[in-house]
Each structure stands twice: as structure tokens, then as C-alpha cells.
N, C-alpha and C positions, 0 to 999 in steps of 0.2 A: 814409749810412744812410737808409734808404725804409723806410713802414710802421712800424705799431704797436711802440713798445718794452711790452715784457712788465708784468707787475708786480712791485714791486721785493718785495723779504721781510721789510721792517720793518713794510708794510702788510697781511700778511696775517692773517688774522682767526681762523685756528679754534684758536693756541694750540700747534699743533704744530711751525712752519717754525720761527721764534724761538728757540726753546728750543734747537731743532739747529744754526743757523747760527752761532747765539753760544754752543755747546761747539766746534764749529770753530773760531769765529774765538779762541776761548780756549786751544786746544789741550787740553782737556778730554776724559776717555772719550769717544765716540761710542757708543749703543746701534745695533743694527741698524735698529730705526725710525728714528732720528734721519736715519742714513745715508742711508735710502730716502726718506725729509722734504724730506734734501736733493737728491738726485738728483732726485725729483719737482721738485721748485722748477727745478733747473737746465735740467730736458727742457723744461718750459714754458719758460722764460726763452729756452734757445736754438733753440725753435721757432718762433718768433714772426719773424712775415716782415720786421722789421726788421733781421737780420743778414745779411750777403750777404758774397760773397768766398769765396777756393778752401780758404780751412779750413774754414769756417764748416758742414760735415758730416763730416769727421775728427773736429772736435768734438762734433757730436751725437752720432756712434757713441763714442764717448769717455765720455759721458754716459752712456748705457745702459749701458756694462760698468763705472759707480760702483758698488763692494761695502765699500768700504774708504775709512778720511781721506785716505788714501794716491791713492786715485785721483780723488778729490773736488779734491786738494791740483795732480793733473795737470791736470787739465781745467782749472781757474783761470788755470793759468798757461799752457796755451797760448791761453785766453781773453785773458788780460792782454796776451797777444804781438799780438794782430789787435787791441787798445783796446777790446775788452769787460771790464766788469766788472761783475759781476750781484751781489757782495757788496757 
């Protein structure tokens, strides 16, 4: 791994990421902000020129088409697969 890691979502400041991440990680509703909360966190996170490797933009496009827990829950895991973990 080369280059800045991202920042992570426990540190984020404005009140919105938190609230999202931890109905995911709870299994809780997801509102549609939340959703978007998250996705936004994740495109930052896997934009950041610290990740490299031949998935490592499968996953970005992966990223962008989060609408759903459901697609938030895929992207993780083919995260997990290459040892990213942004939760």
C-alpha cells in the first residue's frame, strides 16, 4: 500500500457518517441519506491513492452504483477480499 489512507468514519465531524455506519453495522433501517452518507464515505475512502491492485476499480464502480444495504454489504466484501477495510 503507497499513498495516503483515507479517513477513517469514526472521525468524521459533521454528525451524518456515524449515525449511517452504525445502522449498518447494526443492521438497522437505512434511510436514503444514510445510504448516500455511506456511499459518499466509501467513494472517498476508495479514492484515495493508497489502494492499488486489479480490483481496486471494480470496486470503485461498485461504489457508485450503492442505492441499497444490499450493495453497501457487496462492496465491503469484495473490499475485505483484497484486505481493505474502511469500517
Amino acid at each position: 500500500m503507497t499513498g495516503a489512507i483515507p479517513g477513517y468514519w469514526m472521525h468524521e465531524t459533521s454528525g451524518v457518517l456515524r449515525p449511517a455506519v452504525e445502522a449498518y453495522l447494526r443492521h438497522d433501517p437505512m434511510t436514503p441519506g444514510q445510504i448516500a452518507a455511506v456511499r459518499g464515505y466509501l467513494h472517498q475512502w476508495f479514492a484515495a491513492p493508497a489502494w492499488k491492485g486489479p480490483m481496486i476499480d471494480p470496486i470503485r464502480t461498485a461504489v457508485e452504483a450503492i442505492t441499497c444495504r444490499a450493495d453497501i454489504s457487496r462492496v465491503l466484501e469484495m473490499a475485505v477480499r483484497e484486505g481493505i477495510d474502511p469500517l
